[in-house]
C-alpha positions in Angstrom: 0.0 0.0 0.0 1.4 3.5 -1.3 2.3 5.7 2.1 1.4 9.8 0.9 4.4 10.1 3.6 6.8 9.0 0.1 5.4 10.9 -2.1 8.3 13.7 -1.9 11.1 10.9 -1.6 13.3 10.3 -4.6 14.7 6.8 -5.6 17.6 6.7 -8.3 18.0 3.0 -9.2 21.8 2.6 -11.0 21.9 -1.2 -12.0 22.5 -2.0 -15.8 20.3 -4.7 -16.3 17.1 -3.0 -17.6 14.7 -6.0 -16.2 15.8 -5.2 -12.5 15.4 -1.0 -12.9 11.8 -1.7 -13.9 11.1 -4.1 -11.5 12.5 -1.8 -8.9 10.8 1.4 -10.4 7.3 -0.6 -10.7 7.6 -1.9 -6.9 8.8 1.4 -5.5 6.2 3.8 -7.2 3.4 1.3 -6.3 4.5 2.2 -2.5 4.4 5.9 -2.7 7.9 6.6 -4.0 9.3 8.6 -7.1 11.6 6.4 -8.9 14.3 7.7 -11.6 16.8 5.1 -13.2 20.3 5.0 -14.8 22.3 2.3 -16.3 25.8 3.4 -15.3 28.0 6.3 -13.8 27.0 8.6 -17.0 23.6 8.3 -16.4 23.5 9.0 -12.1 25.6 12.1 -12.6 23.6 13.0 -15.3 20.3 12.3 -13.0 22.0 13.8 -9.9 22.4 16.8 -11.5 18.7 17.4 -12.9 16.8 16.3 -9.2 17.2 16.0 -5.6 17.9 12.4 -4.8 16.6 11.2 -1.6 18.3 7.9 -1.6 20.5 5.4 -4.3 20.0 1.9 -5.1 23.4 1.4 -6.6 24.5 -1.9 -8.1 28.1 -3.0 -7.1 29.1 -5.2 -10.2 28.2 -2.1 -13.3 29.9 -2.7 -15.9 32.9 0.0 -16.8 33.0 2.3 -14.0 31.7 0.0 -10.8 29.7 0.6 -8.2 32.7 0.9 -5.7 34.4 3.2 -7.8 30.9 5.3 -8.1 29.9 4.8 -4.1 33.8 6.5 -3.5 32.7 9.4 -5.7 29.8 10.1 -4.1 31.2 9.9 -0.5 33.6 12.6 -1.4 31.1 15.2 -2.1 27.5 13.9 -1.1 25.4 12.5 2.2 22.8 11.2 0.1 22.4 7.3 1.7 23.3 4.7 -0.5 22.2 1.0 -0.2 24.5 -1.4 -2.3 22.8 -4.1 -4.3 25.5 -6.9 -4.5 26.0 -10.7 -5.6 26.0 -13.2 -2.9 29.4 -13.8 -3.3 30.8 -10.2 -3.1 31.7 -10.2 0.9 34.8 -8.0 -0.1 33.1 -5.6 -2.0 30.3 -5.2 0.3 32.9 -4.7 3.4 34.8 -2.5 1.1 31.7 -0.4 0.3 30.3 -0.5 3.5 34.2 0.8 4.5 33.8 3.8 2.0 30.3 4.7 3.2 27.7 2.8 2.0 25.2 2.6 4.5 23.6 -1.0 3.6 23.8 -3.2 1.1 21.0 -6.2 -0.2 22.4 -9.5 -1.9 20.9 -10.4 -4.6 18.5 -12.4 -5.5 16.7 -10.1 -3.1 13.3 -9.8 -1.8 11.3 -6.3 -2.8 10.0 -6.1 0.5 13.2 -6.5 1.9 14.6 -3.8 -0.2 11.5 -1.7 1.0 12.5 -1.9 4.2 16.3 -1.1 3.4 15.0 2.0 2.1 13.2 2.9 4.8 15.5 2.5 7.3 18.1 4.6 5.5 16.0 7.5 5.1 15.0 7.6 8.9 18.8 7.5 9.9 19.0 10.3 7.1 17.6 12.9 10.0 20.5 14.3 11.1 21.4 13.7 14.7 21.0 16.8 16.2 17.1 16.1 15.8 17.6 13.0 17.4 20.0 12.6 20.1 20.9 16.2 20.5 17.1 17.9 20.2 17.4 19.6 23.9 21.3 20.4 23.2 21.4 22.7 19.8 22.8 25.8 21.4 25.8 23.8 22.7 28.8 24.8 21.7 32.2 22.6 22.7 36.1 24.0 22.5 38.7 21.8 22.2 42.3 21.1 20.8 42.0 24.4 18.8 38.8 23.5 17.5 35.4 24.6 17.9 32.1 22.6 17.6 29.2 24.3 16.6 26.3 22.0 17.3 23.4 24.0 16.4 24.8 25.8 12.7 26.6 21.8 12.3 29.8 23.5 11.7 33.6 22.5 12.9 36.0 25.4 12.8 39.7 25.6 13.4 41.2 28.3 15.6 41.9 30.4 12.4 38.3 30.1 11.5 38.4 27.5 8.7 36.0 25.2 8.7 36.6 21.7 8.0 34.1 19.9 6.1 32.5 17.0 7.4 29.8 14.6 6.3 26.8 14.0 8.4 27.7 10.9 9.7 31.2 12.4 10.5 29.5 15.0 12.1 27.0 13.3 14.1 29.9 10.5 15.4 31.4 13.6 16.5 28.4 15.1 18.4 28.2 11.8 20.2 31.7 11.3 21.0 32.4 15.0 22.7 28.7 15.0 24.7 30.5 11.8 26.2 34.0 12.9 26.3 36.3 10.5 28.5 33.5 8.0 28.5 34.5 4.6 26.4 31.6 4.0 23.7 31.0 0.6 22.8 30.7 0.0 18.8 26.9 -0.8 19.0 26.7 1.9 21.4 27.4 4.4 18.7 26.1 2.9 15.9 22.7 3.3 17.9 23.5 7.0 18.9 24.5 7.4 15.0 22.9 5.6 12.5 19.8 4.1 14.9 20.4 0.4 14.4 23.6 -2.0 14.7 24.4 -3.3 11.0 24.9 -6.7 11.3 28.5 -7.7 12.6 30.1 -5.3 10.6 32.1 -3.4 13.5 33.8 -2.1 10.6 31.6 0.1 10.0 32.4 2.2 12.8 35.8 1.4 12.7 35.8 3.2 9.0 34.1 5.7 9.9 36.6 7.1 13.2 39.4 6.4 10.9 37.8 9.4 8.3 37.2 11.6 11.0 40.9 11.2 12.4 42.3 11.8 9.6 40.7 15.0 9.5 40.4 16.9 13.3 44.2 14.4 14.2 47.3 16.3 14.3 48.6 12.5 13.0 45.8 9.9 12.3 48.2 7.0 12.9 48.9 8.2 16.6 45.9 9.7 17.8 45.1 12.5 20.5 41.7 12.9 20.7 39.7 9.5 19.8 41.6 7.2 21.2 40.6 3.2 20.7 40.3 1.1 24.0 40.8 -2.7 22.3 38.0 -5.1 22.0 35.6 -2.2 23.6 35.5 0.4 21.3 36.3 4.4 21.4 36.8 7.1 23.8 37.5 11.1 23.2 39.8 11.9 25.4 40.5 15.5 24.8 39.5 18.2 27.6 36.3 20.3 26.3 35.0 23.1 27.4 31.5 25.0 26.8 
């Protein structure tokens, strides 16, 4: 049954087998959904650049240009939530993507509803935290290591004033960390606080995504300062901050 909730929501489906994009477009606009399709890299930028996408249904094994290669692309400029579609077999490429930023993947042959409910769950983690976790705390500001956290614009600033540009889910990993500084965060514990569900086993996840953000608030990623790992638990931030 079509929810009048989707109506507004954009699906690009990139897969180049023609039978699946139909079968994808025909399921998702029967539930509410706009659906738009490409065949390969070309054809998303192409698409990206004409609408707002809401979410991508991007298939790993395209031909030419892959999905990996395309999920890396998008990462570097976009926060739009990308579920993989991927063959059974593809456990490296799915880490890998997941790794890169991804933010769920479906094997196929895959169930519609199950895709559905991918979907879904992406676009509810899409609301950015400080709706969620941080709602009563958007005037808070924190001050640390020569850097300055801005919850309420979603801005991180160095002592110059630069701004250094982070995703959302940098951002919000972030938020979580410093409201808890010198507490240690279990991986499940912030993959709750960040993305509202744990993914699996895929620790990894979480893993990948401290190792982005290190490498861009650590005065050297390999040794760091600030979000220190506590082995077998998870993370900590150890830095002082102050309000």
């Amino acid at each position: 049954m079509a929810d009048a909730r989707n109506e507004q929501e954009l699906v690009l489906v990139v897969d180049d087998d023609p039978r699946i994009r139909q079968m994808l477009a025909r399921y998702f606009e029967g539930e509410g959904y706009r659906v738009s399709l490409a065949g390969d890299g070309r054809e998303m930028r192409n698409k990206l650049e004409k609408a707002h996408i809401d979410i991508i249904l991007l298939d790993l094994g395209l031909p030419g240009e892959d999905g990996l290669s395309l999920a890396r692309e998008l990462r570097a400029h976009s926060d739009i939530p990308i579920i993989m579609l991927t063959g059974r077999d593809d456990v490296v490429d799915r880490v890998v993507g997941l790794e890169i930023g991804a933010d769920d993947y479906v094997t196929k042959p895959f169930h519609l509803r199950e895709v559905l409910a991918r979907v879904r769950g992406a676009l509810r983690r899409r609301r950015p935290l400080a709706a969620l976790v941080l709602e009563a705390h958007t005037n808070e500001t924190f001050c640390f290591e020569g850097l300055r956290l801005d919850v309420a614009c979603r801005r991180l600033t160095s002592q110059d004033g630069r701004e250094i540009a982070l995703t959302t889910a940098e951002f919000d990993m972030l938020c979580v960390l410093v409201r808890h500084a010198g507490r240690v965060l279990k991986r499940d514990v912030l993959m709750d606080l960040t993305r509202g569900r744990s993914l699996e086993a895929y620790d990894r996840v979480i893993d990948a995504q401290i190792a982005r953000l290190r490498r861009k608030i650590e005065k050297d990623p390999r040794y760091p300062e600030l979000i220190k790992s506590v082995r077998g638990v998870g993370y900590v931030f150890s830095a002082r901050t102050m309000k």
